[in-house]
C-alpha positions in Angstrom: 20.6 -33.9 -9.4 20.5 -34.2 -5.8 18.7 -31.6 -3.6 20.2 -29.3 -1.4 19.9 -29.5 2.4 20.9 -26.7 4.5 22.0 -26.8 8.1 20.1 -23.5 8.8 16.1 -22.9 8.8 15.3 -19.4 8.3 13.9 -17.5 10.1 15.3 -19.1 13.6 14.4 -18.4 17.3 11.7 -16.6 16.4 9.8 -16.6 19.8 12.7 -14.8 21.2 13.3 -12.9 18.9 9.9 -11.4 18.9 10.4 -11.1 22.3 13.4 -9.0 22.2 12.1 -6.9 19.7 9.5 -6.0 21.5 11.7 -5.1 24.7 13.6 -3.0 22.1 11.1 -1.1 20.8 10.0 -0.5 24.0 13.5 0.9 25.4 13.4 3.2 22.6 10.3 4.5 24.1 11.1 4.7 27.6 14.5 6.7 26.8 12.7 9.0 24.6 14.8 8.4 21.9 13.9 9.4 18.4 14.6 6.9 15.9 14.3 8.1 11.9 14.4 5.9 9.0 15.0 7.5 5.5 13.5 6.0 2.7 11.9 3.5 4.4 9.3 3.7 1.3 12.2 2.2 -0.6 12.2 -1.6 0.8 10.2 -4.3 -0.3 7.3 -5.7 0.9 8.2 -9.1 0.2 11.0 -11.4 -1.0 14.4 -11.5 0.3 16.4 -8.7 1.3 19.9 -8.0 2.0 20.7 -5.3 4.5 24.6 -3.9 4.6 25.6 -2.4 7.6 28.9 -0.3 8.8 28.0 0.1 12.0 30.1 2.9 14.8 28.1 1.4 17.6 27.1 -1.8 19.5 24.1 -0.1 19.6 23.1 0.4 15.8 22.7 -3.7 15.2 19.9 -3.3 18.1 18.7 -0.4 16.6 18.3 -2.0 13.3 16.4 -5.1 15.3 14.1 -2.7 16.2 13.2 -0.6 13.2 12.8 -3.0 10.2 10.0 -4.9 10.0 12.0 -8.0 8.9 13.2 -11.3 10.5 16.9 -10.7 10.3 19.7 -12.9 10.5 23.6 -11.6 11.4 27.2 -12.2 10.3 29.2 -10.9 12.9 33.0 -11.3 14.0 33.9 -14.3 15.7 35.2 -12.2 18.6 34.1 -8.7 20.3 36.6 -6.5 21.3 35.7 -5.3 24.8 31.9 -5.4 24.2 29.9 -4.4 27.4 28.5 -6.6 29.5 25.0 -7.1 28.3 25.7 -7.3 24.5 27.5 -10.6 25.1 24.1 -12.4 26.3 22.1 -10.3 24.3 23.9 -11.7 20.9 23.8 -14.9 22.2 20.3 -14.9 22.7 19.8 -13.6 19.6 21.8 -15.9 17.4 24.6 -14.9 14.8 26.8 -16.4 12.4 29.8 -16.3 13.4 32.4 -14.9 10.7 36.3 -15.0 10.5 
């Protein structure tokens, strides 16, 4: 039996994403905005994880960057409909896959 290769590593871009994490965290702070996480005492320490999100907001993917203390990867539409401005580089930067 042959071994599987895959295209991806996991986690990627991790210097940058630390980095943007980081500059999240600390825009939460500087707009005083208060961020709550119920039953945060419910995910694991360790192992793999899969977090579901509906999300209402371009916002709530960044807010999930910067309140779980995992290295996450995205699937995300191929296409934004009329995102602003800085998302576009921001999810760049970030890295997704790309879903249709």
């Amino acid at each position: 039996m042959t071994e599987r290769i895959f295209k991806y590593r996991y986690p990627r871009r991790r210097p940058v994403r630390h980095v943007l994490k980081q500059l999240i965290r600390l825009t939460f702070v500087a707009i005083s905005s208060k961020v709550e996480v119920v039953g945060r005492e419910n995910l694991p320490q360790k192992g793999p994880l899969l977090v579901v999100a509906n999300h209402f907001s371009y916002v709530d993917p960044v807010a999930m960057i910067g309140v779980l203390p995992y290295p996450i990867e995205f699937l995300g539409g191929f296409r934004f409909v009329d995102p602003p401005k800085t998302l576009t580089w921001m999810v760049n930067l970030y890295g997704y896959y790309q879903v249709r």
